[in-house]
Structures are given as structure tokens and as C-alpha cells.
ROTOR-307832 format. One record per atom (N, C-alpha, C): x, y, z. Coordinates in pm, whole numbers, plus 50000, padded with zeros to 5 digits. Layout:
# residues N
XYZ ...
***
This chain:
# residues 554
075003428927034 073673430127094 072733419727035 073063417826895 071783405626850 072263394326852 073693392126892 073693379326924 073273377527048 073513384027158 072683385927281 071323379027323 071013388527171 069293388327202 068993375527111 069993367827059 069653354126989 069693340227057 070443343227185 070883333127229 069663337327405 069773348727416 068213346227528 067253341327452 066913344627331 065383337727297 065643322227248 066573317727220 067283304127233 066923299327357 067443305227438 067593297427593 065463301027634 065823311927627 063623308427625 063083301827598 062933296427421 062963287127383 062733273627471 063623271827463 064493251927526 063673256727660 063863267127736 062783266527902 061763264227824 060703271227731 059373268427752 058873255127688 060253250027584 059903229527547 060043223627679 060813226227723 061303214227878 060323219627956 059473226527988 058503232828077 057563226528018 056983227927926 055753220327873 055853204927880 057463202027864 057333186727882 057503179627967 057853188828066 057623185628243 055913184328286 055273191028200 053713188028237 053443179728228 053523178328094 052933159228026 054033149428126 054893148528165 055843138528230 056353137128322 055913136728456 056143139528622 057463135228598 058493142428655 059803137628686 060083139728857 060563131228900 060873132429063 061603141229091 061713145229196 062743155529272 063173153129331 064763143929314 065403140329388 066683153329427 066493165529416 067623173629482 068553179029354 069923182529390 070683191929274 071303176729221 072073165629312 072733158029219 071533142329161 071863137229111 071003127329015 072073115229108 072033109529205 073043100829266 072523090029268 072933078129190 071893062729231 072363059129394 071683049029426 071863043929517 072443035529547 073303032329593 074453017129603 074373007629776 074202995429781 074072990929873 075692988629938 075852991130065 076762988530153 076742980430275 078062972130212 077892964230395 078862968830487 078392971230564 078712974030682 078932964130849 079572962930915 080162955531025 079312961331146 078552949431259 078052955131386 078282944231476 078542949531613 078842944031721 077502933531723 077242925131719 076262913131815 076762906531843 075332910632032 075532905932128 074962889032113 075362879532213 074812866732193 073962869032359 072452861832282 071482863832384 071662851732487 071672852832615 071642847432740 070282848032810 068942843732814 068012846132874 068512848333021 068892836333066 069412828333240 070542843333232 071362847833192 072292852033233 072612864733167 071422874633174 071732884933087 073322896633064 073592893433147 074942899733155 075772900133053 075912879133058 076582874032987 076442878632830 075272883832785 075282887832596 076352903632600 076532911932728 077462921432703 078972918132664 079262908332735 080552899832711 080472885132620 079942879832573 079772870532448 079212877832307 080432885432259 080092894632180 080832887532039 080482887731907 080662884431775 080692893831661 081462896231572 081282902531460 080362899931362 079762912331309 078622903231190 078392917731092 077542912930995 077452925330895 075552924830847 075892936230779 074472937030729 074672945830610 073422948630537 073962960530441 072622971030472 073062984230385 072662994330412 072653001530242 071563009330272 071243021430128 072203036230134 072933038530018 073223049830072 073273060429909 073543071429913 073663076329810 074023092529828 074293098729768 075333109829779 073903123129793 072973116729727 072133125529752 071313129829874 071423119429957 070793121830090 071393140230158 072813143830088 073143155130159 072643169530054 071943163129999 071203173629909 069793184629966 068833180530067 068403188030166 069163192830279 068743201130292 069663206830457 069733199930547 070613200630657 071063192530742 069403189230866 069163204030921 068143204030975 066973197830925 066003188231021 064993181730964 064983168830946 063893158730913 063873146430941 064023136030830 065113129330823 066113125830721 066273112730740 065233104030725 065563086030787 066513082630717 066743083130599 067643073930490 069303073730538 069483092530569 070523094730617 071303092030772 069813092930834 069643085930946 070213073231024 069833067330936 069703048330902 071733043030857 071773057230742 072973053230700 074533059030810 074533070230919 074713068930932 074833065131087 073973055531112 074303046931227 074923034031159 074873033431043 075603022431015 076953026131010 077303039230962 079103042730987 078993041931144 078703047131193 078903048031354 079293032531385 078563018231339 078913009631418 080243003331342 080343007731205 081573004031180 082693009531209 082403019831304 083963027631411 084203022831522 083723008031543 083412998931656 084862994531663 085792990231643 087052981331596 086572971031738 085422964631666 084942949831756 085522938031747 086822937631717 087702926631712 088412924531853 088122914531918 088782911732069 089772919132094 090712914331998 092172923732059 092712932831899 091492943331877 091772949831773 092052964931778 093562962931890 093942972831917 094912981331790 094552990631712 095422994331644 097262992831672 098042993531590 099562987831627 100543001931652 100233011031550 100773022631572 099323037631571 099623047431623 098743054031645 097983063031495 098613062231385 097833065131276 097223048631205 097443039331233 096703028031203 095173030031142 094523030731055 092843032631033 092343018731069 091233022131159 090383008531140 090143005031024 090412991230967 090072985630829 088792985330837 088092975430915 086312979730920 085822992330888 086083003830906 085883013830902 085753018830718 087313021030729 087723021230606 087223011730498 086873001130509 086582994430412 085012997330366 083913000930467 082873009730485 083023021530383 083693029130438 083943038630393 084193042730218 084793030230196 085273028130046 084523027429967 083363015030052 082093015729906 081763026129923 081203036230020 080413051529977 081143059929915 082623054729876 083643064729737 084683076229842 084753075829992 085513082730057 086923076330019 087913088030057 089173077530048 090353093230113 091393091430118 092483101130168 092233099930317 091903088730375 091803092030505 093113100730607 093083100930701 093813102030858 093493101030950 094253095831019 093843084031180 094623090331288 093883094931366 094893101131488 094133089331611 095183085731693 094373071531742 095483067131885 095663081131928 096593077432078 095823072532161 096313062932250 095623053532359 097243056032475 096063058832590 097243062032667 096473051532831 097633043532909 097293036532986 097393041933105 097743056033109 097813061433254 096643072433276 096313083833149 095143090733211 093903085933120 093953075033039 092803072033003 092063083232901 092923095932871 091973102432808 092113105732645 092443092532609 092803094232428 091463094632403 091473097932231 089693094132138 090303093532013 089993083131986 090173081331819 089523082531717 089863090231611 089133101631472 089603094931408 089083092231268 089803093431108 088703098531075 089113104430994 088513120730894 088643111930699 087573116030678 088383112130505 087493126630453 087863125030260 086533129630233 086423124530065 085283130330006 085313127229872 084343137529812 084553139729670 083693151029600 082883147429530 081583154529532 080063150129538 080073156329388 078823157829286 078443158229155 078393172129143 078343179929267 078253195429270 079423201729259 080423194429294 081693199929319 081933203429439 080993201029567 081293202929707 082263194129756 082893191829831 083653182829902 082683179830019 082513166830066 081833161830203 082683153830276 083003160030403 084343154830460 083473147030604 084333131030603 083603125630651 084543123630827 083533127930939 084863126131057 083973111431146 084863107631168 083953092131238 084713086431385 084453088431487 085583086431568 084993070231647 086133065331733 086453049631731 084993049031827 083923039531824 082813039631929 082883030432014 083793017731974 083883008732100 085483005532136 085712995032215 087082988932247 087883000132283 087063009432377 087953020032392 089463020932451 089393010232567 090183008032659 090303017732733 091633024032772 091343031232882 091393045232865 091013051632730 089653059832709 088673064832801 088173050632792 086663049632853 086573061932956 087663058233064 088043064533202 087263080433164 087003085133088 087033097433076 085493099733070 085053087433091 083083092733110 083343095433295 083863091233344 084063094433462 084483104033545 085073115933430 085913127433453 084763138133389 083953137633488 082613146633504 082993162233521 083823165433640 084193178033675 083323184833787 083483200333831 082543203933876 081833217233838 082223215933760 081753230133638 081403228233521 081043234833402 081183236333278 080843224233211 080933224933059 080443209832996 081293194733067 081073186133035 081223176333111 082983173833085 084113173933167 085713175333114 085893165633060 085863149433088 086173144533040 086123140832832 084263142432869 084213147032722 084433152432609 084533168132712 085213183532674 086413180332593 086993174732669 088813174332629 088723165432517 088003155532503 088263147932379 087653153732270 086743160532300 086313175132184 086953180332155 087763187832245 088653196932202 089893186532098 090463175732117 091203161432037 090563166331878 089023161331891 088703160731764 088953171831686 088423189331779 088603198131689 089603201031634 090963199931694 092143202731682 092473197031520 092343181131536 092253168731426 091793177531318 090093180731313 089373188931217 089763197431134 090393208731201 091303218631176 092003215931089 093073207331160 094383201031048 093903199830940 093083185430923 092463180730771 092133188730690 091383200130752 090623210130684 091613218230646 092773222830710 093693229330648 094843228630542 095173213430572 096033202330501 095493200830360 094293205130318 093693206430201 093063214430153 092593225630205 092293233530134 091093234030099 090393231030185 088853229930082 088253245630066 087733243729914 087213257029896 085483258129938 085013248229938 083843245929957 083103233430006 082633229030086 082263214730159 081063216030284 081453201530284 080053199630346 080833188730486 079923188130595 080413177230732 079433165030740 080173157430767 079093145430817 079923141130907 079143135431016 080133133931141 079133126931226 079103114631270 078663105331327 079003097031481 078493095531587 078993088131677 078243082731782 078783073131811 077443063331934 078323064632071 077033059732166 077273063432365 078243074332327 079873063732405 080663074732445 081053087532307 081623076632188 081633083932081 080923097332032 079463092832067 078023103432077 078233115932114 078703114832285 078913124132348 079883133932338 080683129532263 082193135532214 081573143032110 080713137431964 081113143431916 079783153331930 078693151531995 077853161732053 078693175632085 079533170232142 080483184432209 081843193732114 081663185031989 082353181531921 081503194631830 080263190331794 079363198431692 079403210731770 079033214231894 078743227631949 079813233431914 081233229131970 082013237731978 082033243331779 082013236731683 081873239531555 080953249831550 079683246931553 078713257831521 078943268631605 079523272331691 079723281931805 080703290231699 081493281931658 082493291531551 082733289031368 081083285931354 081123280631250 081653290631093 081363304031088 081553312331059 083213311331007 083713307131139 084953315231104 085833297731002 084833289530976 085163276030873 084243278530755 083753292630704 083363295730619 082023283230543 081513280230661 080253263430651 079113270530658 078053268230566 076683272730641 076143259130723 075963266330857 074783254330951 074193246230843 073623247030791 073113236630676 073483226830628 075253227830612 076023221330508 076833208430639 076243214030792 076883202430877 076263191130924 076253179830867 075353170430922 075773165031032 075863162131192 075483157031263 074603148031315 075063128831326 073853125831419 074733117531517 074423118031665 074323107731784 073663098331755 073563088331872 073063073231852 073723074432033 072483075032092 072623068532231 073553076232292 073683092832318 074573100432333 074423102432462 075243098732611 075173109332708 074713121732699 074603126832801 074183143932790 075633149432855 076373157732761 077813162532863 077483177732819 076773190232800 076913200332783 075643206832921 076283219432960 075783222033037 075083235932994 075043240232873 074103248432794 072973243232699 072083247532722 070763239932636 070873249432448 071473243832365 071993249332262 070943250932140 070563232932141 069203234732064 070023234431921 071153230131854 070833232931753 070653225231646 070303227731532 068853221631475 069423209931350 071113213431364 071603204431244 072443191331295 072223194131467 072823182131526 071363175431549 071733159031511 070323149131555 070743141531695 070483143331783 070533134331868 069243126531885 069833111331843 068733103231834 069063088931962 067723087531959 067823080832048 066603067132104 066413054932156 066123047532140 065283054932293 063683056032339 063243056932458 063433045832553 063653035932526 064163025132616 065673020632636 066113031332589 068373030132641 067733042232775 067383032132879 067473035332983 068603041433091 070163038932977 070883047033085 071363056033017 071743061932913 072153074432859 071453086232896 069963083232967 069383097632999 069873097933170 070813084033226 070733090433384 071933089233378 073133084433344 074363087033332 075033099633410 074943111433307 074963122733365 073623127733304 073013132633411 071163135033397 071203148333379 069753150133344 069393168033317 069593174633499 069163165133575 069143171333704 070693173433764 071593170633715 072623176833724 073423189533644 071953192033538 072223206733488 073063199533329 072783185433267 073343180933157 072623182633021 072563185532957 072073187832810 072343178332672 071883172332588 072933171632452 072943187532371 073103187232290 073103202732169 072553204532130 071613192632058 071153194631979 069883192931966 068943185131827 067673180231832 067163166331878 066373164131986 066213153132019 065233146031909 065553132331863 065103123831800 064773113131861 063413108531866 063443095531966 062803087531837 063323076031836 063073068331757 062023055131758 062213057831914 061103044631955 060743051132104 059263044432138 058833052532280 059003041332362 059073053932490 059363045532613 058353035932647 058263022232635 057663014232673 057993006032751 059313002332796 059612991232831 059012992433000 058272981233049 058302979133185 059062968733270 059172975533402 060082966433491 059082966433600 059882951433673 059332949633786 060292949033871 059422960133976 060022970634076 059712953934166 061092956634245 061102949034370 061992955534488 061962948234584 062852954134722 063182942334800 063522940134928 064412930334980 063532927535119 063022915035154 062082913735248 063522909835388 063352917235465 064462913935597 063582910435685 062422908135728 061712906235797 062272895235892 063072885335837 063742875035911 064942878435949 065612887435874 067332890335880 067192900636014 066192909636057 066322913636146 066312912436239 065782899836307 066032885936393 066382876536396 067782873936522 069102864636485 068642852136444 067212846736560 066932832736596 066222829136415 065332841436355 064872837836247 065602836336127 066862848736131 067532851136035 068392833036051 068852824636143 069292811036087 068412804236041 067022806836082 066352796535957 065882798935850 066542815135799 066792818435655 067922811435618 068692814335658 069842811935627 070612792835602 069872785635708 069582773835650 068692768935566 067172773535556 066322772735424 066822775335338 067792786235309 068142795635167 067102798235091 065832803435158 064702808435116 064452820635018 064122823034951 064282837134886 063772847334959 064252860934945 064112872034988 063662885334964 062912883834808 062722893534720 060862893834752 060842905934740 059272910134749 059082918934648 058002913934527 057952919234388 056982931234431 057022944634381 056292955434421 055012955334313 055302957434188 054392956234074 055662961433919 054312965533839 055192967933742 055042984533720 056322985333626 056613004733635 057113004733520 056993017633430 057523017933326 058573024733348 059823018433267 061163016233321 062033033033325 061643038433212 062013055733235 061073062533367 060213061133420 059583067733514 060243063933628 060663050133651 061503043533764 062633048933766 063853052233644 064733058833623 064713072433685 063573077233625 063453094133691 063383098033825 062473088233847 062313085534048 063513084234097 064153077134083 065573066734130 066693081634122 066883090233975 067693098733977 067423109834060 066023111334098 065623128834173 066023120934312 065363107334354 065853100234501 067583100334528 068533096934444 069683096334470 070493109934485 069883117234401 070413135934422 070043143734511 068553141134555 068203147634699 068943141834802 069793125434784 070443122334927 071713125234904 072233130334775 073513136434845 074303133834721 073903124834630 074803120534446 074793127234392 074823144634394 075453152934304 076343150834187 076583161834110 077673159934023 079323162434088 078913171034204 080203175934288 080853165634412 079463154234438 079783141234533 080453133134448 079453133034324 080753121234253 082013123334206 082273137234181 083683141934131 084753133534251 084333140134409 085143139634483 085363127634583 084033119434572 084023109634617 083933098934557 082943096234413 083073083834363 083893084434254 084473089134189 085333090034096 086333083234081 087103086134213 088443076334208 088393064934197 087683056934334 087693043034371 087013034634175 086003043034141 085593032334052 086023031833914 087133048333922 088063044433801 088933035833816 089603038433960 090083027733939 090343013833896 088763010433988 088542991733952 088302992833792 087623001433718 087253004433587 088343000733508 089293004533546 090743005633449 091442994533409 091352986933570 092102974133533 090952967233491 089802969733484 088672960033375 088712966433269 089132978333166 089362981133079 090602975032981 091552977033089 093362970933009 093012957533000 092322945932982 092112937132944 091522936032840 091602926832743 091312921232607 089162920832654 088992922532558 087302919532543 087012908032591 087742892232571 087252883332617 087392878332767 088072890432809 088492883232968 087962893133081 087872904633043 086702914733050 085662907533146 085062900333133 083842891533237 084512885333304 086012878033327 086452869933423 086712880533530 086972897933544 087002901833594 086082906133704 085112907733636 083912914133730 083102898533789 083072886633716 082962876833771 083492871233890 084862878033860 085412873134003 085312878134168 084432890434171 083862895034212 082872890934294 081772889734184 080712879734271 080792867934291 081432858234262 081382843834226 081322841734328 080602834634390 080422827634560 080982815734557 081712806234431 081802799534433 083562796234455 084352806534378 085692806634363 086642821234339 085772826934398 085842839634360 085822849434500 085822864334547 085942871934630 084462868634733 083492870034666 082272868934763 082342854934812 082552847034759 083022832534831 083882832034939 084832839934944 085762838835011 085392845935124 084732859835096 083972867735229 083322861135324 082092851435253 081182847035296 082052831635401 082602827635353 083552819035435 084502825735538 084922833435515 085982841135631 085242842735760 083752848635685 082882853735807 082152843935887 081842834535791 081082822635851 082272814336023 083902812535937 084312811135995 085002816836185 084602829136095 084942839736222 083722840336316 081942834736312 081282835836334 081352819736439 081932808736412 082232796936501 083062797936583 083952807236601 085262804736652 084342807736807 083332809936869 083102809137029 082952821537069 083822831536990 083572842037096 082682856237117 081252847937036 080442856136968 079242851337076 079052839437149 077932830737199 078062817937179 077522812137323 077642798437308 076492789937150 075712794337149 075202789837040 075042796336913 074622791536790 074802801436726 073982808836672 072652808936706 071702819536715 072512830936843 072762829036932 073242840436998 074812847436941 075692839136865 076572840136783 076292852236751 075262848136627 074872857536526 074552874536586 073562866636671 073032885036763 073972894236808 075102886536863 076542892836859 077952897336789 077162894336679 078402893436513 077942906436517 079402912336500 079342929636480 079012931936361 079382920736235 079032922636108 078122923736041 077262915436145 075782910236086 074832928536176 075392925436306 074412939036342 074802954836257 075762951436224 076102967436109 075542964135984 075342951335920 074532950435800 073012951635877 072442949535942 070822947736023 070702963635989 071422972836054 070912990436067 071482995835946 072252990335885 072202993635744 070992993035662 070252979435645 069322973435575 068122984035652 067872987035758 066782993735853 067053006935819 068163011735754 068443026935766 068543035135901 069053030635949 069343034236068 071153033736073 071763029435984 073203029936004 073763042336049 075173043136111 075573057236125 076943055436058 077873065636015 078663066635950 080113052636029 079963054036158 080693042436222 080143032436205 078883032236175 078343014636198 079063011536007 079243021235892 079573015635767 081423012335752 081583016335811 083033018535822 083773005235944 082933004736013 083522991436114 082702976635976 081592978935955 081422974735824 082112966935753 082592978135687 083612979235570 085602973135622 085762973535741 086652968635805 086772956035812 085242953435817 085642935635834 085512928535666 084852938835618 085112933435462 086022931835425 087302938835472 088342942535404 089242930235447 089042926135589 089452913335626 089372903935576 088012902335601 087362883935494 087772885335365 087992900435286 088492891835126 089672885235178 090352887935241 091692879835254 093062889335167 093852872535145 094672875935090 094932871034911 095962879934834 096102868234740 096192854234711 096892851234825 096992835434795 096272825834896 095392831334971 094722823734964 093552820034885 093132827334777 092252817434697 093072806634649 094052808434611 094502791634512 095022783534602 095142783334774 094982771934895 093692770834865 092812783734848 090712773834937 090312769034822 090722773534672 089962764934546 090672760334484 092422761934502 092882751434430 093332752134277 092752764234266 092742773034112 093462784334153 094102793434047 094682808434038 093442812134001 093072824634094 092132835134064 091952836633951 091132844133876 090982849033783 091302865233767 092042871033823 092522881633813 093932879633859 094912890333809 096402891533841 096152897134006 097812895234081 097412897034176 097872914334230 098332920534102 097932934034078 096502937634059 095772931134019 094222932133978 093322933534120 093802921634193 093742916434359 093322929734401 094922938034438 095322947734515 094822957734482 093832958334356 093002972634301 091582966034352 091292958534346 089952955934360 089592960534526 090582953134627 090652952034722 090432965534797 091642972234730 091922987134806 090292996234749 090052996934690 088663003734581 087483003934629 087352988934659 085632983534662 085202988234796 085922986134875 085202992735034 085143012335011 086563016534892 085673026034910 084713029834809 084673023834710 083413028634668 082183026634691 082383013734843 081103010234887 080713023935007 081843031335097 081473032935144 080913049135088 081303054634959 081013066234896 079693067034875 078953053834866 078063047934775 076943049534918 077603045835048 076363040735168 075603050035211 075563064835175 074803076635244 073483073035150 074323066435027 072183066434924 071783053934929 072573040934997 072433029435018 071473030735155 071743037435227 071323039235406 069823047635359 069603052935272 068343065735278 067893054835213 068113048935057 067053038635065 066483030835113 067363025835231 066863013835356 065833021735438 065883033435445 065023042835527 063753043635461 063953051435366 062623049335289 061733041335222 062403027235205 061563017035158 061093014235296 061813014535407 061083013835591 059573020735605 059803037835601 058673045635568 057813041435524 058043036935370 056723035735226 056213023735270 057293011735278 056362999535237 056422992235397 056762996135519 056982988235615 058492985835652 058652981335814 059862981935866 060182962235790 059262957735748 060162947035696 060882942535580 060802955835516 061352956635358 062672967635369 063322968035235 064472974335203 065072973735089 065212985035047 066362981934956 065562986334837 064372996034786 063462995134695 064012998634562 064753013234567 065373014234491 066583009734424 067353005734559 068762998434500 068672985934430 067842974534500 067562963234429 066782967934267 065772972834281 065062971434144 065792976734032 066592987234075 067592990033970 068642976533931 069282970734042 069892957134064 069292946833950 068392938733990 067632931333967 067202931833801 066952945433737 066662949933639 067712951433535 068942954733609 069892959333494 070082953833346 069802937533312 069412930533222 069102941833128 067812945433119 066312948433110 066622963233073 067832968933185 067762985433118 068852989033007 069962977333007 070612980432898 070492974932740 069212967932767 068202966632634 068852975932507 067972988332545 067713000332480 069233006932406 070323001232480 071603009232443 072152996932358 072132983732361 072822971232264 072612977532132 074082979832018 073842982831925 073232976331796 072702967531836 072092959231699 070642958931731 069912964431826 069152969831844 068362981231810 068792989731793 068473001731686 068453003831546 069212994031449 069092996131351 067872993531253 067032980731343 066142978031265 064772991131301 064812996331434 063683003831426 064653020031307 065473021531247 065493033231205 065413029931054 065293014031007 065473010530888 063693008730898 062823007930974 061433008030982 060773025530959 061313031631031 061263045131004 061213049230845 062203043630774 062283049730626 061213045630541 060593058330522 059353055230407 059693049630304 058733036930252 058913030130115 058393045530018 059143035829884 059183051129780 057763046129696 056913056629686 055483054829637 055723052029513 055243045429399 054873044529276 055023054129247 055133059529089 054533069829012 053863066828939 052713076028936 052013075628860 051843084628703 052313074728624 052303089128477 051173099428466 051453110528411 050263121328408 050113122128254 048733121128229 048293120628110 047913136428080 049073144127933 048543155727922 047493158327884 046833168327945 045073177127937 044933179627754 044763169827666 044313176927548 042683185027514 042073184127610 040753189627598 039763182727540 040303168227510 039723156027411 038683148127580 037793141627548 036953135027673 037093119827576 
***
């Protein structure tokens, strides 16, 4: 008993010296562990800027690094709540799950991204596992590595990071929307990760730990769906909500319950103009968690539409067509999320559901998607280039087929009356007027299918091999009419209603300005873009100021 009572007034003692000398001597409160801070570099996709050719910085892409603050203590407050440091740090893991190397396709399916891993190393993780199937027929692999390492408390913090770019044909699976329930394609690669989770977590044994779990766009959305399904059964992984850190970076919305919960961050840039219409709230889409906006919507665009005023008369439309006059009529300027919002409630009232696109646009544009996926990063743009290229490419070849088919005589002796009689040109005229009918898109689309031609004749008319295989050919070919014609019920209502609003000599208000803009809206989603506004976010650390103890002396 008196040693008892010798060793409490001992320990009283030592509290009321260290208490008194906490008065005289402000000490900070940095949390339970004392963790310095260590700088890390880290790997990010940059884009190379193209003013003339904005496209071109999505596909002239480079490896590069930067460094970052990190320290073990950031997981020392609860997960819930506003946490820049941790924030900051991990969007920098997120971009190092990029494997942004052209052709940095892992070799076997436990392979770890070295970028990753080597990330990973300076913050002291290590024991990784890589589950990393890529499959070329349903497109619906996702690639995880999990590590972890033990913190000053004795917690374990297990780190899950899944692959965010070079998906390949992955990707396919933002497209596998469904017509029910959280978004499938996503779903299923959730369900990938949890499975993964499980294992690790079981394969070792942890008696006590903590989550950090990070991911951008598609990555985002996964593991958005990824966190719910966790906290839904968090209980039975013996975790308090607290101990799970979660953040997105530019996450789709794929859940179709508004969850709200408070330890997932979904953060987000107000000007990544397409992650909020992707799959939109007006199709009943959600993220989980807490929205974080990191920067406000500011960006403006200028709204334009398509002046036909000449195209709708044969005799005028040739002296467009020999001027090569421009055709664009600038509306004003709009701030670029409000245009977004308009554009998504306009395309769903005419008929772009979540249940139209399952059944109608889905196929055709996974398709073309796929064979622009199974290509290497750098050839990636020769594809979709070949497309438009008027010069050596499919629209070149249209535009010549038709021109040609438009001389041959048996349209009118001249060729203003030609024209008035080109079935092609009068089904594009009531298209552009909104007045098309489901036969006028389809006789359309018939003669499109003609003028691309054949494979070989591009390398008779230019003399060059295409830039696509002539498997590539036969997907593009078979696809594009239909995804044009899936596409013409909200193509035809916009021709209508820019008729209505602005006059019968305009068209096209919404389709073009979205067109015209695209540059401009995928701003907001380029990942080297965000890091500096979340490294602006983090408060500088104030001075201290020593406290001089109160002796009662003046």
C-alpha cells in the first residue's frame, strides 16, 4: 500500500513540474506522434501546352516530378475535416499511380508500378502487393497495390493506391453505366478493390490500423465506391470511421445514394468542367462523400452557334462554299459550369437518359473507344486525327466522295441546281433547321457510310497508309454512323431550339459551344493543374512566440 501511495505522489509530483513548465514554455501541439517532416518527390503527368491546338497538350504528354511535405503525423487528427497538408500529400500519391510511361504497361500482372513504389518508399511504406489484370476483351480490370508501414503509436497505416492513368482497356468501364443501382462499371471494380483489401488485411493480421486510400477521375470514382462499400461494413474490419482516410481528385459521381460521409474528401477543382456532367446528379449520380472544392467556378466560355443562313440556300450556300467564309456566330460570354448545367438538363429532357445511353450509345462508342485505347499513348492522337483530317484522313475522303458524286450530272444541269437536288445536302439543311425526321438521318447516314469508302482507297487518293490498321478502318466505319445516329434525336432538338431562341438562321447552340470549347473545359481536370492550388491552400506555420512567466515583478 505505501509503495502505492509513493509512487502516485511521485507521478503527481513530475505532473505538477511539467505542468508548471508548460506555462512558462508554449510547446506546440502537434498530435500523439512527434513525426518530422521529410520532403518527397514524387512523378506527374505534364501536359505540353498547344495554344493553336489545344487538343494536342492531351496527347503531347511528358514525365516530370516535383516534391511534396509529408509526415506521419498528418494521420494524427481524425479523418473527418479540413486537412490541406494531407490533402496536398495525397494527390501527390494519386499522380504517382499514373504509370505515365508511353508503353508502361506492367509485364506480368503482380508487377508494382516503380513510380509508385519508389514514392512510396520515401514515406517508409514497403511489403507491397499488386493485383494488376488488364484484360483486352471486357475492358473491366483496375489496378491496386496496397502496402503498409507502422506509425510511432504502434498503429499500422495501410496504404491502398490504385493505377489512375494508362488504363487501356479498363477505361471501357466508365461506359458501363447500367440501368440501375451505383454506376456497374465502377461498381465492379469496387467490388476488385474490396476483395484485394480483404486479402491484405487478412494475409497479416493487423491488430490495429489505420486506411489511406487515394484516387483521381476514373481511379476517384472507384475508389469513391470503394470507401462506401467499407464504411457500410466498417464495423465488421474492426476500423473506427475516423481511422479511414479517403480523398478523390476529380471523381465522377457513380453512386446512386447520397451517403454523405464525412471521412471520404471528394475534392475537386470548380472548373474540371466534366466530372460533374459525365454521369450527372440529374441522372440520380452522387459521390459519398464530402465535397471539397478547391477552387471556384470561374472559368468563362464563349457560347457560340452555327450561322446557316447561307447553307439553307443552294444558290447562296456555293458562294459559301467557294468564299470558305466562316460560319460561327459568337453569342456572348457564360460561365462555363452554368453552360454545363443548361446543356445537361437540355440533353436529358430530349431523350439522353442514363437508360438511352446504356442501350443506345454505349456500344458504338465503346467500341471506337477501345481500339483508341489498345494503342500505345503516343499514337493515341493518330487515331482520332484520322478522323477529322480533311486532309488525308476520313473527313477528306467524305468530303471528296461527295463533292464527286455531286458532278457526276445527275443532280442538275448546273451546280447550284446540283446542290438543291443533293439528297445529302437537303438531309443535312432539315437537320441543321431541326426539322429532320428519323428517315431524313438515316438516308443521311447511308451516304456517309458510302463516301468513307474503302480501305484502300486512302493509300490510291494520298499515297500514304492511313493512319489506322485496317481493322481500326472497319471499327471506325461500322460505329460512327451509329453513334451519330444515337446521338441525332439531341443533335435535331438543338437545331430546333437554337431556330426558336435565336432565329431560323442559326443552329447548333448547344452542340457547337460545347464543340468549340472543349479546349477550355478540360482545363479544370489536367493533372498538374491542381496541385499548385492545394499546395496554396496549406497554411504557412505561424511563428512562436515565447511566453514570458507571470512573476508579479513590473
Amino acid at each position: 500500500m505505501m509503495k502505492n501511495l509513493s509512487k502516485k505522489f511521485l507521478t503527481l509530483s513530475v505532473s505538477l513540474v511539467v505542468g508548471m513548465a508548460m506555462i512558462a514554455i508554449p510547446i506546440r501541439d502537434v498530435g500523439a506522434a512527434e513525426s518530422e517532416k521529410i520532403t518527397a518527390t514524387y512523378p506527374y503527368y505534364a501536359f505540353i501546352e498547344d495554344s493553336e491546338n489545344p487538343w494536342s497538350s492531351v496527347y503531347d504528354a511528358l514525365d516530370a516530378t516535383d516534391t511534396i511535405e509529408y509526415s506521419d503525423a498528418y494521420f494524427d487528427p481524425a479523418s473527418p475535416g479540413d486537412h490541406p497538408e494531407l490533402r496536398a500529400v495525397s494527390y501527390a500519391l494519386a499522380l504517382a499511380g499514373y504509370e505515365n510511361q508511353a508503353d508502361g504497361y506492367p509485364s506480368t500482372t503482380t508487377d508494382v508500378n516503380p513510380k509508385l513504389t519508389n514514392f512510396l518508399d520515401q514515406l517508409g511504406f514497403s511489403d507491397y502487393q499488386s493485383w494488376d489484370e488488364r484484360s483486352e476483351e471486357d475492358g473491366h480490370s483496375f489496378g491496386t497495390t496496397i502496402g503498409h508501414k507502422t506509425l510511432s503509436s504502434g498503429q499500422e497505416l495501410i496504404v491502398v493506391a490504385p493505377r489512375n492513368y494508362n488504363y487501356m482497356t479498363e477505361w471501357l468501364s466508365n461506359f458501363n453505366v447500367g440501368t440501375s443501382g451505383d454506376h456497374a462499371g465502377f461498381s465492379e471494380s469496387a467490388d476488385l478493390m474490396v476483395d484485394r483489401f480483404n486479402q491484405y488485411v487478412l494475409d497479416h493480421d493487423f491488430a490495429d490500423y489505420k486506411v489511406w486510400v487515394v484516387g483521381y477521375s476514373r481511379g476517384g470514382a472507384v475508389v469513391d465506391l470503394f470507401a462506401k462499400k467499407i464504411n457500410a461494413n466498417i464495423d465488421d474490419y474492426e476500423m473506427a470511421p475516423d481511422d479511414f482516410y479517403v480523398y478523390t481528385f476529380g471523381a465522377p459521381r457513380a453512386s446512386v445514394t447520397e451517403t454523405g460521409y464525412s471521412n471520404i474528401h471528394d475534392v475537386k477543382d470548380g472548373n474540371d468542367l466534366l466530372l460533374g456532367y459525365v454521369f450527372p446528379e440529374i441522372w440520380g449520380f452522387y459521390n459519398t462523400g464530402v465535397y471539397e472544392e478547391i477552387h471556384p467556378a470561374d472559368l468563362n466560355i464563349t457560347t457560340e452557334m452555327v450561322d446557316i443562313s447561307d447553307l439553307a440556300d443552294s444558290s447562296r450556300a456555293m458562294n459559301l462554299l467557294s468564299s470558305n467564309e466562316g460560319i460561327v456566330e459568337k453569342v456572348g460570354m457564360m460561365n462555363g459550369r452554368d453552360f454545363m448545367d443548361a446543356w445537361m438538363e437540355f440533353v436529358t429532357d430530349n431523350g439522353l437518359t442514363r437508360e438511352y445511353f446504356d442501350s443506345q450509345v454505349k456500344a458504338p462508342l465503346s467500341a471506337i473507344m477501345k481500339a483508341y485505347q489498345l494503342r500505345t499513348l503516343d499514337k493515341q492522337s493518330e487515331f482520332l486525327n484520322f478522323i477529322k483530317d480533311t486532309d488525308k484522313g476520313m473527313a477528306g475522303m467524305v468530303a471528296a466522295n461527295a463533292f464527286t458524286d455531286l458532278m457526276t450530272g445527275g443532280y442538275g444541269t448546273t451546280l447550284e441546281e446540283a446542290l438543291a437536288n443533293f439528297p445529302p445536302y437537303l438531309d443535312l439543311v432539315k437537320i441543321l433547321k431541326g426539322t429532320a425526321t428519323e428517315a431524313d438521318v438515316d438516308e443521311f447516314l447511308s451516304y456517309l457510310v458510302t463516301y468513307i469508302g474503302n480501305y484502300g482507297d486512302y493509300t490510291n487518293a494520298y499515297g500514304v497508309e492511313p493512319a489506322v490498321t485496317e481493322d481500326e478502318f472497319t471499327i471506325i466505319k461500322e460505329n460512327l454512323p451509329k453513334l451519330v445516329k444515337a446521338l441525332s434525336p439531341i443533335i435535331v432538338a438543338d437545331a430546333k431550339y437554337t431556330q426558336d431562341t435565336f432565329g431560323e438562321n442559326y443552329s447548333l447552340y448547344y452542340t457547337y459551344s460545347l464543340v468549340s470549347n472543349a479546349g477550355k473545359l478540360v482545363t479544370g481536370h489536367i493533372p498538374e493543374s491542381i496541385m499548385p492550388i492545394l499546395k496554396s491552400l496549406i497554411p504557412e506555420e505561424e511563428p512562436v512566440t515565447p511566453m514570458v512567466p507571470n512573476t508579479g515583478r513590473r
